[in-house]
C-alpha distance (Angstrom), angle and dihedral (degrees) to the residues before:
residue distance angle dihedral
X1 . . .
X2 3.77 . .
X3 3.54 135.4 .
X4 3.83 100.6 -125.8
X5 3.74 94.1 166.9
X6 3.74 92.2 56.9
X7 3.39 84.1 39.6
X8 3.77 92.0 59.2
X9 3.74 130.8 118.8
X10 4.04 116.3 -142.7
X11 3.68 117.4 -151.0
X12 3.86 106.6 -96.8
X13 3.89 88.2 -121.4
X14 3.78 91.3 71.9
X15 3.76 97.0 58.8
X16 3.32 100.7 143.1
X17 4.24 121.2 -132.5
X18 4.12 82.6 -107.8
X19 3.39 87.3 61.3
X20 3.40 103.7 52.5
X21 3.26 96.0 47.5
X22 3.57 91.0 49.9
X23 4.18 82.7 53.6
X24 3.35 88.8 56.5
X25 3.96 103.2 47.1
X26 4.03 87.6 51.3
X27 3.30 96.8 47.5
X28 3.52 90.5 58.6
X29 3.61 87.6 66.0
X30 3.51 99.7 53.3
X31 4.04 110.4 109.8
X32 3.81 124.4 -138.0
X33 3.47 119.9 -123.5
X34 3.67 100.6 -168.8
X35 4.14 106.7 -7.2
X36 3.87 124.6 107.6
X37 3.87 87.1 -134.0
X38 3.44 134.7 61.1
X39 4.13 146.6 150.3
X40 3.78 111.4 -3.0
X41 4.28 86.6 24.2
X42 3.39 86.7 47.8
X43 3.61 108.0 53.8
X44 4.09 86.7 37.2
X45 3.45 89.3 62.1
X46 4.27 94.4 43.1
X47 3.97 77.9 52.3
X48 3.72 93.3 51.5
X49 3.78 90.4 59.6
X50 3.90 93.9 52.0
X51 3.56 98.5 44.9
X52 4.29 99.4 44.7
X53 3.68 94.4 25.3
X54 3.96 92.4 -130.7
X55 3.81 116.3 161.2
X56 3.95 114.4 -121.8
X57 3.50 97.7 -102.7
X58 3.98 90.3 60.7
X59 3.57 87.7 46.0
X60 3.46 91.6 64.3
X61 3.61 94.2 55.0
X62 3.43 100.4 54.2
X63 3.81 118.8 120.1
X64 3.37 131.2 -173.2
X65 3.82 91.0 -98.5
X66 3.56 99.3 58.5
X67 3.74 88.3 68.7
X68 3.74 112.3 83.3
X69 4.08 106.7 -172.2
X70 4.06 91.8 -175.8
X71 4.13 81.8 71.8
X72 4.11 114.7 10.3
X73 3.73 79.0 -115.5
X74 3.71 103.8 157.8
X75 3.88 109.9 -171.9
X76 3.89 113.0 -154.8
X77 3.82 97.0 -148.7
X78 4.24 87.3 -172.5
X79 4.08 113.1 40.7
X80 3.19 119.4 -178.7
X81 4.00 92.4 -120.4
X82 4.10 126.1 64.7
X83 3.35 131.6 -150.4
X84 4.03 131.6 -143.3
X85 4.08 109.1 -98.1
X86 3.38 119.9 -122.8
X87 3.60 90.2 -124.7
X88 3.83 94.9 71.8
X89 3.71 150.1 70.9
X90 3.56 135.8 -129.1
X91 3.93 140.3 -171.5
X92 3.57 130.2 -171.9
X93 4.32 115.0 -94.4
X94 4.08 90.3 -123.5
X95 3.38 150.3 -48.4
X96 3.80 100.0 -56.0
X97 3.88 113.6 32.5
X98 3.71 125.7 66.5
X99 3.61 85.6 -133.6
X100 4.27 130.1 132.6
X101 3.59 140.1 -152.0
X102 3.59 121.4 -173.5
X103 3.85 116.3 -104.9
X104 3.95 101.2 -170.5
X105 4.09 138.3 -19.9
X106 3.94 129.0 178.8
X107 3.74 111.5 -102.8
X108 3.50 93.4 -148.8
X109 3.58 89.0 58.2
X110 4.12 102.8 129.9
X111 4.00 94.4 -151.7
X112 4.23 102.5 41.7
X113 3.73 102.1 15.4
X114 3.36 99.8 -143.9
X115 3.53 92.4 -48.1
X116 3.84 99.0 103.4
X117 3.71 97.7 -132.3
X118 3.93 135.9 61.0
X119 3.45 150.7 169.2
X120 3.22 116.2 -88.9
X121 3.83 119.4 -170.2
X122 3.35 128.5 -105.6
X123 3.84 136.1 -164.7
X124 3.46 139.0 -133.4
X125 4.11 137.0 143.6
X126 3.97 154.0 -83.5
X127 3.72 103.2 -153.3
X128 4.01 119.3 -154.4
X129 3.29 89.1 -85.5
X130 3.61 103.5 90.6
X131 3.99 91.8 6.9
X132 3.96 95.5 112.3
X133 3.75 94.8 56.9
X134 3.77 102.5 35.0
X135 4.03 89.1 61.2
X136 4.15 89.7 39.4
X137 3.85 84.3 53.1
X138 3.46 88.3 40.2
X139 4.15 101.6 58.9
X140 3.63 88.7 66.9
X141 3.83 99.9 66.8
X142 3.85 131.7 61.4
X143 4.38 117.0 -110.4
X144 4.35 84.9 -92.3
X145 3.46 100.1 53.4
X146 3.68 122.1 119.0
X147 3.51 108.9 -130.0
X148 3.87 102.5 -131.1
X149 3.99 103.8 14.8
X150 4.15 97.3 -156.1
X151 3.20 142.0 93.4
X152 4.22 143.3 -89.1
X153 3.34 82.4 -112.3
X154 3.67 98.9 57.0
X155 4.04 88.7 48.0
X156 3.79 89.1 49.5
X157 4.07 91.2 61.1
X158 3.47 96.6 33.5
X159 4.14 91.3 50.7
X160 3.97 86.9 39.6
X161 4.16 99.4 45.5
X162 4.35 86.5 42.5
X163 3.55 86.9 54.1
X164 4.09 102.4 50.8
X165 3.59 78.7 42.1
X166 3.98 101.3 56.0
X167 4.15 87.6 38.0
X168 4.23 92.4 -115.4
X169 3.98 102.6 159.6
X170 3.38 106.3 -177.8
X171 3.79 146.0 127.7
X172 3.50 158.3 -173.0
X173 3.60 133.5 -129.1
X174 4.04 120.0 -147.1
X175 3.80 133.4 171.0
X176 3.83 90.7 -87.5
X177 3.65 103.6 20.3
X178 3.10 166.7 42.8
X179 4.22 125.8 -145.4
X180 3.42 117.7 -172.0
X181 3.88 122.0 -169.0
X182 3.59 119.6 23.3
X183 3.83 124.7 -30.6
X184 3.87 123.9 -162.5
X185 4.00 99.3 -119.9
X186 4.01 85.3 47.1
X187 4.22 73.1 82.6
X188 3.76 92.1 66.4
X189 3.88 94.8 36.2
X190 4.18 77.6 59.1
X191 3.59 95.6 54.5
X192 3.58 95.4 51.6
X193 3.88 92.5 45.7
X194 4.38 81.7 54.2
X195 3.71 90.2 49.9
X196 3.71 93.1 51.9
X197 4.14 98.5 45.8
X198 4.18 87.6 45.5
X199 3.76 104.5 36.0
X200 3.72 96.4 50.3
X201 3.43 97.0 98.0
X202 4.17 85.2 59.4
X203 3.69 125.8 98.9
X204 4.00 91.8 -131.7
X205 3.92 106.4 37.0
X206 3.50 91.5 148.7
X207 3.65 103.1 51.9
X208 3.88 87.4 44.2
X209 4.01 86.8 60.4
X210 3.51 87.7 42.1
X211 3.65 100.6 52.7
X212 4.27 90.5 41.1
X213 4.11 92.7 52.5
X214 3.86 83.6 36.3
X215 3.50 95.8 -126.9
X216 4.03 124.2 169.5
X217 3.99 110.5 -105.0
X218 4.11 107.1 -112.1
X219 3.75 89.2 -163.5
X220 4.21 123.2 73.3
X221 3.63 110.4 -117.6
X222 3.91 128.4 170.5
X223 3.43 113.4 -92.4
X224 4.06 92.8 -118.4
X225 3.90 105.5 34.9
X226 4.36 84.0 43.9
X227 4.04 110.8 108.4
X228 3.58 111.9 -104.3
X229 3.89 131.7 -168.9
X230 3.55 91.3 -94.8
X231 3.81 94.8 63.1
X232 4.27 86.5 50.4
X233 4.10 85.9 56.3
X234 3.35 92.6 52.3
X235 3.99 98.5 45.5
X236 3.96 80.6 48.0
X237 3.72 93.6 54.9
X238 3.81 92.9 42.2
X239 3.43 97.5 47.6
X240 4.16 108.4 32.4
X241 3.79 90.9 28.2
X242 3.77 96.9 58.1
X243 3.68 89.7 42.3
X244 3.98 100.1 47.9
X245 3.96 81.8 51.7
X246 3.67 95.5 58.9
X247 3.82 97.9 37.8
C-alpha cells in the first residue's frame, strides 16, 4: 500500500521558516560546474531575493552601485515593467480598445532609443537582516560589478538541486501548469508572505507590501499623506533593527 501522505505535495506558500532555512544551508553545498559564484555567494544572493523581493532577472543586474548602504535603498536598474518616454507620441489603436501604438520617438533619445518606452528604475530595500553580509560581500568588488555574474539558469539548478537536497516537496498550481520543487519567483512570493506575518501590527500593511514588491497603488491617495519608500525604511529599521539587536 502506498504512503500517500509522505507522498504529499504542500502548497509552496506554506514553506515553513525551517524550511527555508534548510533551503538555504543545502544550497550552500551545491558545487558550480561552470559559474564564478558559488556556496556562501550563492545562498547570499537566494537571500537577496527573499529579503527585497526582486525577481531573478533584476537580480542579475545588480551592481555594486545600485546598493546604497547610507539608506537600504536598493535601485532595480532593470524592472520588469516600462514606461512611455517622454520623447514620444502615442494614439489610441481604434475606436473601441483602450489600446496604443507608438506614432514617433527620437532615436537619439539616451533613455528609450528610439523605442518609445524604457525602463525606468525603481527602488526598493535590504533590511538589517542580511545588511552585515551584503556590504562584507560587497568590499570585494569594484562600484560596476554585478553582484552574482550567472545566469537564470544557474539559479534554476542551484534552487532545484538545494531543494531535493533539503527534502522541500512542494508546488504551485498555475493556469497552465504545474511546478513542483522550488521555483525562483517562489523567493518573492516569500517575502511578501514575511511582510504580511510581521507588519500586521502596522496601520499600512498593504502599502508596505506594495511599496517592497514595487507594485502600483490601485487606490487614490493624496500625494503628501500617500506612503512612500521612506516610511517602508523606517518600519524596516524599527522593526528588524530592534530585533537583530536583541537576538
Amino acid at each position: 500500500m502506498r504512503d500517500f501522505e509522505h507522498e504529499a505535495l504542500v502548497e509552496a506558500n506554506a514553506l515553513t521558516e525551517q524550511q527555508y532555512n534548510n533551503f538555504l544551508d543545502a544550497v550552500e553545498t551545491i558545487p558550480s560546474m561552470r559559474s564564478p559564484v558559488e556556496g556562501k555567494i550563492v545562498r547570499l544572493a537566494f537571500e537577496l531575493m527573499e529579503d527585497s523581493g526582486v525577481r531573478i532577472k533584476e537580480l542579475l543586474h545588480i551592481k555594486k552601485e545600485d546598493i546604497d548602504f547610507r539608506t537600504r535603498i536598493l535601485t532595480i536598474t532593470n524592472p520588469k515593467s516600462e514606461k512611455q518616454c517622454k520623447c514620444s507620441k502615442w494614439k489610441y489603436k481604434d475606436m473601441y480598445t483602450r489600446q496604443r501604438v507608438l506614432v514617433s520617438a527620437d532615436i537619439l533619445c539616451p533613455k528609450c532609443k528610439g523605442k518609445g518606452k524604457w525602463k525606468k528604475p525603481q527602488r526598493t530595500t535590504v533590511t538589517p537582516r542580511i545588511i552585515p553580509k551584503l556590504y562584507e560581500y560587497c568590499q570585494t568588488l569594484q562600484d560596476d560589478d554585478y553582484l552574482f555574474p550567472t545566469t537564470r539558469q544557474s539559479f534554476w539548478t542551484w534552487g532545484k538541486a538545494a531543494g531535493i537536497k533539503a527534502e522541500i516537496n512542494i508546488f504551485q498550481q498555475k493556469e497552465e501548469r504545474r511546478i513542483e520543487g522550488i521555483f525562483l519567483h517562489l523567493f518573492r512570493a516569500l517575502c511578501s508572505k514575511r511582510m504580511v506575518r510581521d507588519a500586521k501590527e502596522d496601520n499600512y500593511t498593504d502599502q508596505l507590501i506594495q511599496l517592497k514588491l514595487r507594485h502600483s497603488f490601485q487606490a487614490v491617495m493624496d500625494r503628501y499623506t500617500k506612503m512612500d519608500i521612506n516610511y517602508l525604511i523606517g518600519w524596516e529599521r524599527d522593526y528588524y533593527g530592534d530585533k537583530e539587536k536583541t537576538d
